[in-house]
PyMOL Python script that loads the backbone (N, CA, C, O; Angstrom):
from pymol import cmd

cmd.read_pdbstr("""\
ATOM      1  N   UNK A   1       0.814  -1.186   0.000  1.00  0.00           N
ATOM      2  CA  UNK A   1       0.000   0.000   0.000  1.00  0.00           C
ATOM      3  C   UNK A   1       0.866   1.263   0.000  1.00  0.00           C
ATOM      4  O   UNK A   1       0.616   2.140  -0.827  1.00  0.00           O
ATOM      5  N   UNK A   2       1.752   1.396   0.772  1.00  0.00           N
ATOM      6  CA  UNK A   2       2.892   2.534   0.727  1.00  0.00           C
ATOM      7  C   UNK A   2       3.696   2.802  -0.334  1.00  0.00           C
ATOM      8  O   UNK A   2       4.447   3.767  -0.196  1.00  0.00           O
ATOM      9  N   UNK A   3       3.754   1.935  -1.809  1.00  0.00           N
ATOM     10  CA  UNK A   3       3.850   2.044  -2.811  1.00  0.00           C
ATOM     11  C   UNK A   3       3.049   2.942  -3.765  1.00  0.00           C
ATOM     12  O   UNK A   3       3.377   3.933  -4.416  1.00  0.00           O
ATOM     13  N   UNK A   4       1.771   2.206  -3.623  1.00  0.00           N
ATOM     14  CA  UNK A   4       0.902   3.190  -4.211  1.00  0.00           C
ATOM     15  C   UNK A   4       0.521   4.540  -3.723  1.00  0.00           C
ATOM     16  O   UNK A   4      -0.040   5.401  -4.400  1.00  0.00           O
ATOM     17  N   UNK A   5       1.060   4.689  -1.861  1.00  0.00           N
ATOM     18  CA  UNK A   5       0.721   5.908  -1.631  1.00  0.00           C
ATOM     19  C   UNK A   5       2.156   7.110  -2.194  1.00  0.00           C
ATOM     20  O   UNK A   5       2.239   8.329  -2.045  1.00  0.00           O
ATOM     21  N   UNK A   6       2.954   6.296  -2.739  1.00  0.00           N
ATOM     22  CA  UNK A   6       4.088   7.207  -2.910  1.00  0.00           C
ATOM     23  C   UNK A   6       4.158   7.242  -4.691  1.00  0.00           C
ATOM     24  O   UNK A   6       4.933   7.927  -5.359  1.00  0.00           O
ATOM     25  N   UNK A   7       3.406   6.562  -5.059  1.00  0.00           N
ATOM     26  CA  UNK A   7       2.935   6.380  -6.344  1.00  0.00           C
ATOM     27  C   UNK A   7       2.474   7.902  -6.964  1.00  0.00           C
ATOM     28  O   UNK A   7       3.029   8.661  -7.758  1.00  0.00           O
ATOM     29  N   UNK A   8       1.174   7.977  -6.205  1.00  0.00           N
ATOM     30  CA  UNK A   8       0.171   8.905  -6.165  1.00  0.00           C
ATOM     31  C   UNK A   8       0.853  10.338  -5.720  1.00  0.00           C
ATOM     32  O   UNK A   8       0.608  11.369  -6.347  1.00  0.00           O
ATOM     33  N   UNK A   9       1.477  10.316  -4.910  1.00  0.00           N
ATOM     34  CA  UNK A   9       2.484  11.155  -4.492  1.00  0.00           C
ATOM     35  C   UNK A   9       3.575  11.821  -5.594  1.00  0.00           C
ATOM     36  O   UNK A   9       4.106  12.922  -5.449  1.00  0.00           O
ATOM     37  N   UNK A  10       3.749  11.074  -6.516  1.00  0.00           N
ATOM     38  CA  UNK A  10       4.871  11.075  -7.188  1.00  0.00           C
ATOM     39  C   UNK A  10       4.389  12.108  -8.617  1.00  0.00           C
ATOM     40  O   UNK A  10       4.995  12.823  -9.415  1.00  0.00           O
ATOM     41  N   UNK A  11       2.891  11.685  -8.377  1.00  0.00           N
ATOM     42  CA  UNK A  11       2.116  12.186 -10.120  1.00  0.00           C
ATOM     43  C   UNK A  11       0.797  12.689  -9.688  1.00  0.00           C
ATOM     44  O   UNK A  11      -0.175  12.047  -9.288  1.00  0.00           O
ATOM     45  N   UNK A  12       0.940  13.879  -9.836  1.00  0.00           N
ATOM     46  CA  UNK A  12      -0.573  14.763  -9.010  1.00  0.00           C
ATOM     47  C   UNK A  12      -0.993  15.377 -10.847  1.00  0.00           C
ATOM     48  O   UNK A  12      -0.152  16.010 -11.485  1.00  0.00           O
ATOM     49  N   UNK A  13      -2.401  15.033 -11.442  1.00  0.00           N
ATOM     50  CA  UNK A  13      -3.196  15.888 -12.205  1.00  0.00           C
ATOM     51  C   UNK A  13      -2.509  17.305 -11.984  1.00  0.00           C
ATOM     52  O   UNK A  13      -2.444  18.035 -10.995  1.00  0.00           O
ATOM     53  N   UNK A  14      -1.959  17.431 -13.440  1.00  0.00           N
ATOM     54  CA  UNK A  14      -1.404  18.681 -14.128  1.00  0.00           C
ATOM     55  C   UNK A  14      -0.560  19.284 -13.153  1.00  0.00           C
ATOM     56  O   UNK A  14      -0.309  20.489 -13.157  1.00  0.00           O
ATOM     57  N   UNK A  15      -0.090  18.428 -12.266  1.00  0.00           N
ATOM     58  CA  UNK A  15       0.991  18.994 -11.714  1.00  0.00           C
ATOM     59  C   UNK A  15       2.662  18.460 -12.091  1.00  0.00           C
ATOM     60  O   UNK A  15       3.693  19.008 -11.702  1.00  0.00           O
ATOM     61  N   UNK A  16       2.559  17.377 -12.859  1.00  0.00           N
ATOM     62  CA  UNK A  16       3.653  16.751 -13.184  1.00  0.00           C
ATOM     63  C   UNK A  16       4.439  15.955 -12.545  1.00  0.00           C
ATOM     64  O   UNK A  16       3.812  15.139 -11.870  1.00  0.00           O
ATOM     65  N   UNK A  17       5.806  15.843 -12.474  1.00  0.00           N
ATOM     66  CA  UNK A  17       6.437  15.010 -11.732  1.00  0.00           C
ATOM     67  C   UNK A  17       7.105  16.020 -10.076  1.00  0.00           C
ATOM     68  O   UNK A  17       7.401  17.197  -9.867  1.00  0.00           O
ATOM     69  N   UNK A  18       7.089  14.963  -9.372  1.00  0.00           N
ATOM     70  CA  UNK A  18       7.622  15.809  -7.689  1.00  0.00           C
ATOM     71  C   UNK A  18       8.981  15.071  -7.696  1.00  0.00           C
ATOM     72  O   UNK A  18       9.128  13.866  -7.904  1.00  0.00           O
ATOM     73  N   UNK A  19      10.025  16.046  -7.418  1.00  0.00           N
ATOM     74  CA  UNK A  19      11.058  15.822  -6.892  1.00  0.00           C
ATOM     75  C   UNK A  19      11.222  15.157  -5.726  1.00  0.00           C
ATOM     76  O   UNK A  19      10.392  15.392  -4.848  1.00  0.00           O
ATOM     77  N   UNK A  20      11.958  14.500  -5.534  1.00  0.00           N
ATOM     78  CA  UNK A  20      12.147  13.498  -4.114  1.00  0.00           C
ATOM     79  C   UNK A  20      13.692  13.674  -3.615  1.00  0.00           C
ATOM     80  O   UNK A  20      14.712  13.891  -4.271  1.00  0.00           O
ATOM     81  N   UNK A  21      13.516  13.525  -2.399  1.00  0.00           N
ATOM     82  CA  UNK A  21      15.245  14.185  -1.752  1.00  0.00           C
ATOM     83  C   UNK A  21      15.732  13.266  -0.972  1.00  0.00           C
ATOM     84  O   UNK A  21      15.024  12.330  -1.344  1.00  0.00           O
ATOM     85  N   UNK A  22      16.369  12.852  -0.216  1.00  0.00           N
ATOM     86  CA  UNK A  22      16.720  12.008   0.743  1.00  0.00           C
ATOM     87  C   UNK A  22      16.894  12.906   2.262  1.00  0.00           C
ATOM     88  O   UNK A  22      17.891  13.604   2.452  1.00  0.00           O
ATOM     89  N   UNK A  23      15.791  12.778   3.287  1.00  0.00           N
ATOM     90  CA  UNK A  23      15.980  13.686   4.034  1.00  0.00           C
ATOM     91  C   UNK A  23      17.102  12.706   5.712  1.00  0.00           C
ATOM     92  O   UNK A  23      16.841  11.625   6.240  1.00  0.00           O
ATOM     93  N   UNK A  24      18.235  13.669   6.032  1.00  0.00           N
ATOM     94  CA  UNK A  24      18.841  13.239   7.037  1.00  0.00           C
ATOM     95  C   UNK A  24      18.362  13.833   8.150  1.00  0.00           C
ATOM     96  O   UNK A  24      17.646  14.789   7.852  1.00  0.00           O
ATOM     97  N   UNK A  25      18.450  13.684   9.135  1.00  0.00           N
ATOM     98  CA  UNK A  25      17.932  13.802  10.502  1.00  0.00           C
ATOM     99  C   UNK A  25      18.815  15.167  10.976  1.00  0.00           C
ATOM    100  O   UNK A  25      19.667  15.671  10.245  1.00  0.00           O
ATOM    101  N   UNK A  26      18.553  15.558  11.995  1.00  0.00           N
ATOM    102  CA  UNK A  26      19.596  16.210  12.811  1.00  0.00           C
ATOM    103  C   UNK A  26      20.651  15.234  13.770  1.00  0.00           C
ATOM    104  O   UNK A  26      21.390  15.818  14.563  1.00  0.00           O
ATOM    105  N   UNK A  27      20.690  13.928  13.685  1.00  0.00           N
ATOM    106  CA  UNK A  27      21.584  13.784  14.415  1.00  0.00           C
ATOM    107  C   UNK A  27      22.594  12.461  13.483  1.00  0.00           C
ATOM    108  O   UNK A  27      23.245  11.488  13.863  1.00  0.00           O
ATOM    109  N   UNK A  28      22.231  13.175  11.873  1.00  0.00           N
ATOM    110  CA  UNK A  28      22.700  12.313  10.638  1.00  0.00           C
ATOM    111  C   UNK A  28      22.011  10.809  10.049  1.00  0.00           C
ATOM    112  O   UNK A  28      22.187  10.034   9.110  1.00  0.00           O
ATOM    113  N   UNK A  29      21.095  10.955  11.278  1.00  0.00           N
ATOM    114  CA  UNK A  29      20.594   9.306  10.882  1.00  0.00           C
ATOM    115  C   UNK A  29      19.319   9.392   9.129  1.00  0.00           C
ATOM    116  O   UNK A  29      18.495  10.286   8.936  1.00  0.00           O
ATOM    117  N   UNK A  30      19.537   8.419   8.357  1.00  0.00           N
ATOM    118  CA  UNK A  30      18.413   8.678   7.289  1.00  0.00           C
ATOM    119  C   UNK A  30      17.021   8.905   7.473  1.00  0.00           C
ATOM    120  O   UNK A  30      16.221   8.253   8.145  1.00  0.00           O
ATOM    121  N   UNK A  31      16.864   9.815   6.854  1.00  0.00           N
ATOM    122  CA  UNK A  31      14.546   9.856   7.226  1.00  0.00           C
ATOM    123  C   UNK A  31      14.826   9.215   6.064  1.00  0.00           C
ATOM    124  O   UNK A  31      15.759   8.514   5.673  1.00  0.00           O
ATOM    125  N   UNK A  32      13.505   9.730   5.463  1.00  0.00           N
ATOM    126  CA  UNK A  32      12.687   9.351   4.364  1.00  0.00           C
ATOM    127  C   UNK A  32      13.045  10.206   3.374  1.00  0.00           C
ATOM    128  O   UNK A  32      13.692  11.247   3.486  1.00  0.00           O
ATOM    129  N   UNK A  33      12.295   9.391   1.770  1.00  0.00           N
ATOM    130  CA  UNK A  33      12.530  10.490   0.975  1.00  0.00           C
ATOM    131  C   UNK A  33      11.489  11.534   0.681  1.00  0.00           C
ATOM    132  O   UNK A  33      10.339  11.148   0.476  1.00  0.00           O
ATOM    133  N   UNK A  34      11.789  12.887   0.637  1.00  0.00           N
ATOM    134  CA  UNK A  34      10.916  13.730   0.638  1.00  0.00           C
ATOM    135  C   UNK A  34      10.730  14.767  -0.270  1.00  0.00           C
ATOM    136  O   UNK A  34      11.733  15.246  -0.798  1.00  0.00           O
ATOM    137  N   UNK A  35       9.284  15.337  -0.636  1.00  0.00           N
ATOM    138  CA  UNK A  35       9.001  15.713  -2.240  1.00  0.00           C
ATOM    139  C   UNK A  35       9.844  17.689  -1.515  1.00  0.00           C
ATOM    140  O   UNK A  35       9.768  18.289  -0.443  1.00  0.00           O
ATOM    141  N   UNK A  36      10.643  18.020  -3.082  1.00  0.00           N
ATOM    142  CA  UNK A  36      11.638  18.847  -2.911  1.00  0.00           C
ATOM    143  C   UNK A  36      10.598  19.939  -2.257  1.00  0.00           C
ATOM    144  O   UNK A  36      11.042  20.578  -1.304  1.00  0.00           O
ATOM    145  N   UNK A  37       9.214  20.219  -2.696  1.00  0.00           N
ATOM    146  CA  UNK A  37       8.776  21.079  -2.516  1.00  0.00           C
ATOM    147  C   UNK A  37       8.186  21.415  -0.517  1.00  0.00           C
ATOM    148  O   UNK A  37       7.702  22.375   0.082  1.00  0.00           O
ATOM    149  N   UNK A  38       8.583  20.063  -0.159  1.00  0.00           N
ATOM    150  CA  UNK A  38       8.085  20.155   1.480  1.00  0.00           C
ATOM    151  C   UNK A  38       9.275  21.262   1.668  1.00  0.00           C
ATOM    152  O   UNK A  38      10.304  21.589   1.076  1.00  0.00           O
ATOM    153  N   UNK A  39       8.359  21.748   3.124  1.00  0.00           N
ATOM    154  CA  UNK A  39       9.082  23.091   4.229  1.00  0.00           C
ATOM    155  C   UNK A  39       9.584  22.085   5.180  1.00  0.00           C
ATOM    156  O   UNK A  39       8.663  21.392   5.613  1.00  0.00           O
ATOM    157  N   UNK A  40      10.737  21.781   5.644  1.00  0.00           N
ATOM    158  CA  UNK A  40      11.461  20.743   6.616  1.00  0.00           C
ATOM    159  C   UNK A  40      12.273  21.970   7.114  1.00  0.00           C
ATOM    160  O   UNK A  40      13.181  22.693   6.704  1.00  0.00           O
ATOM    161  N   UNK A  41      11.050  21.759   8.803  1.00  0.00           N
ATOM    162  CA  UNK A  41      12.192  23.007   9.754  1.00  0.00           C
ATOM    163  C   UNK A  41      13.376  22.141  10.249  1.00  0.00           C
ATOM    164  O   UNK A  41      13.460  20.914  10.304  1.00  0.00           O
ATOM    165  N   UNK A  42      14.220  23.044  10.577  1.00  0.00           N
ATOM    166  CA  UNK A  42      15.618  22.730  11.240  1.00  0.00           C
ATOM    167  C   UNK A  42      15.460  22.421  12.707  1.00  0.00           C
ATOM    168  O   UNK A  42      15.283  23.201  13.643  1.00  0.00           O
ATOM    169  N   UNK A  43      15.597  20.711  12.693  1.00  0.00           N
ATOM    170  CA  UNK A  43      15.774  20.429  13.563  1.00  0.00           C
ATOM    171  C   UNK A  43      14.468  19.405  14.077  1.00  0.00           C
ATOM    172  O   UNK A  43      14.393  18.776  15.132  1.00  0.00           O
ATOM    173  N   UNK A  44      13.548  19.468  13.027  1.00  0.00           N
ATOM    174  CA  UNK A  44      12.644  18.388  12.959  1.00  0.00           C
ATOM    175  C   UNK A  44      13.604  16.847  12.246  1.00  0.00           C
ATOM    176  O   UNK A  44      14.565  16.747  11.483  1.00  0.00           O
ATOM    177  N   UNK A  45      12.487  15.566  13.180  1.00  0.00           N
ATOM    178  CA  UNK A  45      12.988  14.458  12.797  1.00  0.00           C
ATOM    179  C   UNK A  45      12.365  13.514  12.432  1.00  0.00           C
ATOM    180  O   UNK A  45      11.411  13.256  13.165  1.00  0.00           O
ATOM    181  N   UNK A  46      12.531  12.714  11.385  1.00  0.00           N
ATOM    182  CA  UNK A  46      11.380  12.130  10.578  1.00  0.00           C
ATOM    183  C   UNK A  46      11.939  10.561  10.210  1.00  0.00           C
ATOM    184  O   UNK A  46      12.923  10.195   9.568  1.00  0.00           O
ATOM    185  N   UNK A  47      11.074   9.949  10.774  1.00  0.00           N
ATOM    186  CA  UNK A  47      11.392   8.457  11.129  1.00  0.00           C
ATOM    187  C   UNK A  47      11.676   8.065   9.459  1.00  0.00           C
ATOM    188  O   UNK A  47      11.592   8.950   8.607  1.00  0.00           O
ATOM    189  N   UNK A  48      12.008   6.693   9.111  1.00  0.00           N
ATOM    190  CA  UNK A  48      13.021   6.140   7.895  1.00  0.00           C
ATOM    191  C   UNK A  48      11.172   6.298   7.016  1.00  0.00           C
ATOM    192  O   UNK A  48      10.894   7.013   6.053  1.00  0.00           O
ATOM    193  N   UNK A  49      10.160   5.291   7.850  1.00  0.00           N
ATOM    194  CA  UNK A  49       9.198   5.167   7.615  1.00  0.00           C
ATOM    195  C   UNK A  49       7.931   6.116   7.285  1.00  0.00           C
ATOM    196  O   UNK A  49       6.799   5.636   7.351  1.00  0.00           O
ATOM    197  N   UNK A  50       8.105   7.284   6.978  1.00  0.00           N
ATOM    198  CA  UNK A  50       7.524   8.480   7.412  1.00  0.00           C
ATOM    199  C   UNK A  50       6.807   8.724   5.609  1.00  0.00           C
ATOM    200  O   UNK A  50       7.234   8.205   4.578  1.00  0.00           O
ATOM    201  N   UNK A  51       5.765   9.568   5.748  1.00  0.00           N
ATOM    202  CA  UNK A  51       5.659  10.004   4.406  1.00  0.00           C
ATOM    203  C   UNK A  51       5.124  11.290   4.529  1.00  0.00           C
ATOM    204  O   UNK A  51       4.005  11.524   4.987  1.00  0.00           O
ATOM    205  N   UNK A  52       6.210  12.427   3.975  1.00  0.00           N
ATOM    206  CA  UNK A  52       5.652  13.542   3.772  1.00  0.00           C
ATOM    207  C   UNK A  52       4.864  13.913   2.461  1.00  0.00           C
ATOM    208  O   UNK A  52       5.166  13.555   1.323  1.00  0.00           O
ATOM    209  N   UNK A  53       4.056  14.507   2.745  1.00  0.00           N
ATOM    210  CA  UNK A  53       2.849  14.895   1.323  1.00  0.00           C
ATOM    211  C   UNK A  53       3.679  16.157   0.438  1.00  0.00           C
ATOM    212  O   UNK A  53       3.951  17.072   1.214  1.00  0.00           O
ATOM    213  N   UNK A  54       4.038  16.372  -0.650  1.00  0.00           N
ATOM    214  CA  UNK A  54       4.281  17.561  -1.281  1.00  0.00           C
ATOM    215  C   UNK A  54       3.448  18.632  -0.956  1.00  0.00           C
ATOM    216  O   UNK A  54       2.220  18.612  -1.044  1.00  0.00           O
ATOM    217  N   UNK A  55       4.318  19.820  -0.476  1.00  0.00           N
ATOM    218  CA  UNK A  55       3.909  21.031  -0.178  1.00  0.00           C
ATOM    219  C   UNK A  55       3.519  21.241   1.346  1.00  0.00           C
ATOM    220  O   UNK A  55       2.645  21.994   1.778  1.00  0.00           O
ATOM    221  N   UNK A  56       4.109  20.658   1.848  1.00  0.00           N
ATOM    222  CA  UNK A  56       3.702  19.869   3.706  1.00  0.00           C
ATOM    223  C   UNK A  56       4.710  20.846   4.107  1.00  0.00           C
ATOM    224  O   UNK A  56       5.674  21.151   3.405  1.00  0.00           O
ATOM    225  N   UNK A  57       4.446  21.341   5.302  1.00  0.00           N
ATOM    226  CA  UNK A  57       5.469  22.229   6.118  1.00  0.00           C
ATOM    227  C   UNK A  57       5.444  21.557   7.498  1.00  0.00           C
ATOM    228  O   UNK A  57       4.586  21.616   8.378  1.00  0.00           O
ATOM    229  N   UNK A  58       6.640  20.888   7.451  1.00  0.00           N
ATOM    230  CA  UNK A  58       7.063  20.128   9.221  1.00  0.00           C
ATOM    231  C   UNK A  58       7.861  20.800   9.846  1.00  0.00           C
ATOM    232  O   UNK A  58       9.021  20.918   9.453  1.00  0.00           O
ATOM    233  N   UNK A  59       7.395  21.401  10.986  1.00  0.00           N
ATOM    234  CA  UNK A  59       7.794  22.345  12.332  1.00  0.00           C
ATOM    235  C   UNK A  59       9.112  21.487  12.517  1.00  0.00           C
ATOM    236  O   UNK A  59       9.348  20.296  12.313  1.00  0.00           O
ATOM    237  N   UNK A  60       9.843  22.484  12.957  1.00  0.00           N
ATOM    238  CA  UNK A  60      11.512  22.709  13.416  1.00  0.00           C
ATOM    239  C   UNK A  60      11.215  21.573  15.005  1.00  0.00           C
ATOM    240  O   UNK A  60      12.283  21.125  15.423  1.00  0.00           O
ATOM    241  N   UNK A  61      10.364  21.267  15.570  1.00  0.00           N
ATOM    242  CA  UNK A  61      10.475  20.473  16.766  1.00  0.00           C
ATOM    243  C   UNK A  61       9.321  19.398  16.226  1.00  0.00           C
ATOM    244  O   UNK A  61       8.214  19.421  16.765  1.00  0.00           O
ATOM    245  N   UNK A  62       9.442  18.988  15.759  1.00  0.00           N
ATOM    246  CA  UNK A  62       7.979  17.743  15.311  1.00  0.00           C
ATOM    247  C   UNK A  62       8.945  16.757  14.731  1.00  0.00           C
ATOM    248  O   UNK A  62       9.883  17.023  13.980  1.00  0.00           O
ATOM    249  N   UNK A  63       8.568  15.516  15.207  1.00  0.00           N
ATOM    250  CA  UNK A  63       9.091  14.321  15.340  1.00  0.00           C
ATOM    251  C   UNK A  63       7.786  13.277  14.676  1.00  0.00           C
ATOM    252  O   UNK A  63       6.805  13.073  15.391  1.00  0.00           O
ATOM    253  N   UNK A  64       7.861  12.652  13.281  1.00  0.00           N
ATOM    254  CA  UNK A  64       7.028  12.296  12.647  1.00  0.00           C
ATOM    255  C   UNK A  64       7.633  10.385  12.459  1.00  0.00           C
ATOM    256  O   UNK A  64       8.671   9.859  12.057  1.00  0.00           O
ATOM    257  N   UNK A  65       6.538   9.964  12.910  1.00  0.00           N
ATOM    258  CA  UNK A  65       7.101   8.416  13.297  1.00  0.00           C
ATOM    259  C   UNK A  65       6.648   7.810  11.900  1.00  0.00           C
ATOM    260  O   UNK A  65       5.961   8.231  10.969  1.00  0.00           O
ATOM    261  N   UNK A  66       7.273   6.743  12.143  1.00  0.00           N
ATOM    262  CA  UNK A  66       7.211   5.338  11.063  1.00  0.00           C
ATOM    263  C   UNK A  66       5.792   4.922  11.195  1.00  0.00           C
ATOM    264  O   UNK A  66       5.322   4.384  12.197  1.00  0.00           O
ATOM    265  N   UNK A  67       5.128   5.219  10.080  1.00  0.00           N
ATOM    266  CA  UNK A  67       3.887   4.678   9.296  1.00  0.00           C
ATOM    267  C   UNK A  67       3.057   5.800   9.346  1.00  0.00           C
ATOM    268  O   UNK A  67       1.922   5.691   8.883  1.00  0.00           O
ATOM    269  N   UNK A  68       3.487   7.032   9.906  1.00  0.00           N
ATOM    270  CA  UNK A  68       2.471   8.500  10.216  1.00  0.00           C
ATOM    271  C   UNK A  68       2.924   9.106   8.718  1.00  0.00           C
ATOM    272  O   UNK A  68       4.091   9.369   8.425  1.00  0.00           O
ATOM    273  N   UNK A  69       1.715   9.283   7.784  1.00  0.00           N
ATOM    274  CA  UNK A  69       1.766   9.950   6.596  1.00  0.00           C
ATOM    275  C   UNK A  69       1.247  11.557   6.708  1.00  0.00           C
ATOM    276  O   UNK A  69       0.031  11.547   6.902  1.00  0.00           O
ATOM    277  N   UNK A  70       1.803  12.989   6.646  1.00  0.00           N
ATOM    278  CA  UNK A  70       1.853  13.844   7.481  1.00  0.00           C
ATOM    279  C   UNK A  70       1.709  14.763   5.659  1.00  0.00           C
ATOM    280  O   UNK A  70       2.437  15.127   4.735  1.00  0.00           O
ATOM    281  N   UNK A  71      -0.082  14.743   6.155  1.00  0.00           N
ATOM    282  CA  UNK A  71      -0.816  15.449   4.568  1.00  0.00           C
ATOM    283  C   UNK A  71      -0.850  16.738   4.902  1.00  0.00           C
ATOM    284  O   UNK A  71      -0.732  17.510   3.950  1.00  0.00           O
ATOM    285  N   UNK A  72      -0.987  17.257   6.061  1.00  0.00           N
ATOM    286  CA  UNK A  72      -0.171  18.906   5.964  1.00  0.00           C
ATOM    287  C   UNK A  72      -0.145  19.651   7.933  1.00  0.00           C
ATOM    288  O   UNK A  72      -0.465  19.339   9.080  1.00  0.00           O
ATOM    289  N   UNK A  73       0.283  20.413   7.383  1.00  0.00           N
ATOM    290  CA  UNK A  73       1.261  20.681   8.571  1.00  0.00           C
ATOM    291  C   UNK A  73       0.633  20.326  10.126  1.00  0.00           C
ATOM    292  O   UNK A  73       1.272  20.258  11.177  1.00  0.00           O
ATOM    293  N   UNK A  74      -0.860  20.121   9.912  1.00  0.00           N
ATOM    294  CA  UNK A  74      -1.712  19.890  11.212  1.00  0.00           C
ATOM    295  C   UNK A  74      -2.084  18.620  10.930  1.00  0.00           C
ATOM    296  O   UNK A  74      -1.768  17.907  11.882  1.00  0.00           O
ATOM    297  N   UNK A  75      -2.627  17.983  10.035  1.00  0.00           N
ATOM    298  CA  UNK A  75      -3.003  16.745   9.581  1.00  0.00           C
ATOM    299  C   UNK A  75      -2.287  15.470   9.476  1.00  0.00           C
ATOM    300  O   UNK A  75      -1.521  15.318   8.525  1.00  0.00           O
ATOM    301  N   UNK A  76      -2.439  14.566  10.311  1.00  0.00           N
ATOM    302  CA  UNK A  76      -1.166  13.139   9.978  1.00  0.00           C
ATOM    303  C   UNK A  76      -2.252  12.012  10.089  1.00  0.00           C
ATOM    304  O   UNK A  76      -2.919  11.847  11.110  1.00  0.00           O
ATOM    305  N   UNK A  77      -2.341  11.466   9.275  1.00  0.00           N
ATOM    306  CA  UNK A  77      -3.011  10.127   8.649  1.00  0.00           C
ATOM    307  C   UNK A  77      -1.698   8.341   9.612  1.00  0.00           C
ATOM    308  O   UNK A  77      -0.514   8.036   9.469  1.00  0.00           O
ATOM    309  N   UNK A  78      -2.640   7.842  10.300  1.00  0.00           N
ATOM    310  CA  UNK A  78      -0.984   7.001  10.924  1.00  0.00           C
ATOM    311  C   UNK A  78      -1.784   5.693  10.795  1.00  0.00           C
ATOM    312  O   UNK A  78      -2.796   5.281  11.362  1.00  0.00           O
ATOM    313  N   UNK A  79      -0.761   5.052   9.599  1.00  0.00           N
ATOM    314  CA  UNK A  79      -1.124   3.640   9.008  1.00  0.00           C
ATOM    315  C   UNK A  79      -0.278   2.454  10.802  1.00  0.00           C
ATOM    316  O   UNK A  79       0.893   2.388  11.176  1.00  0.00           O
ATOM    317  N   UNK A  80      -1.289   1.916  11.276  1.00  0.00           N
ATOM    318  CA  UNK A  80      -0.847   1.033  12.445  1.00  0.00           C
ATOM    319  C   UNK A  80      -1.209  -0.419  11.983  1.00  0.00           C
ATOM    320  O   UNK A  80      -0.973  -1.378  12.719  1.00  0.00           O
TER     321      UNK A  80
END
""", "prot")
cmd.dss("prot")
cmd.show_as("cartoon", "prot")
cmd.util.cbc("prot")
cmd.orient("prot")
């Protein structure tokens, strides 16, 4: 399922293709990969498992866990 949600993610109606980044942690460890256009404050940390939505702004202290899909900056969808 996290395929297709990164699928969908990947190809939005007339928006084209989303850049994807490899995001590192603050304390170097790997997050996830994340669409270029997310706001990633300094010093937020985002589990390996994590899925940020394009155009998502994650606060400088927000800690986003493995299987929490985080559709915008107040909103987190958490696959358990």
């Amino acid at each position: 399922m996290l395929s297709r949600i990164l699928f969908y993610l990947g190809y939005r109606k007339n928006a084209g293709q989303v850049s994807w980044l490899q995001y590192i942690n603050p304390d170097g460890s790997k997050g996830p990969l994340v669409p270029e256009n997310a706001e990633i404050g300094d010093g937020a940390y985002l589990e390996p498992g994590a899925v940020v939505w394009p155009g998502t702004k994650v606060l400088g202290n927000q800690r986003v866990k493995n299987g929490d899909i985080l559709l915008s900056e107040r909103t987190i969808a958490r696959l358990d």
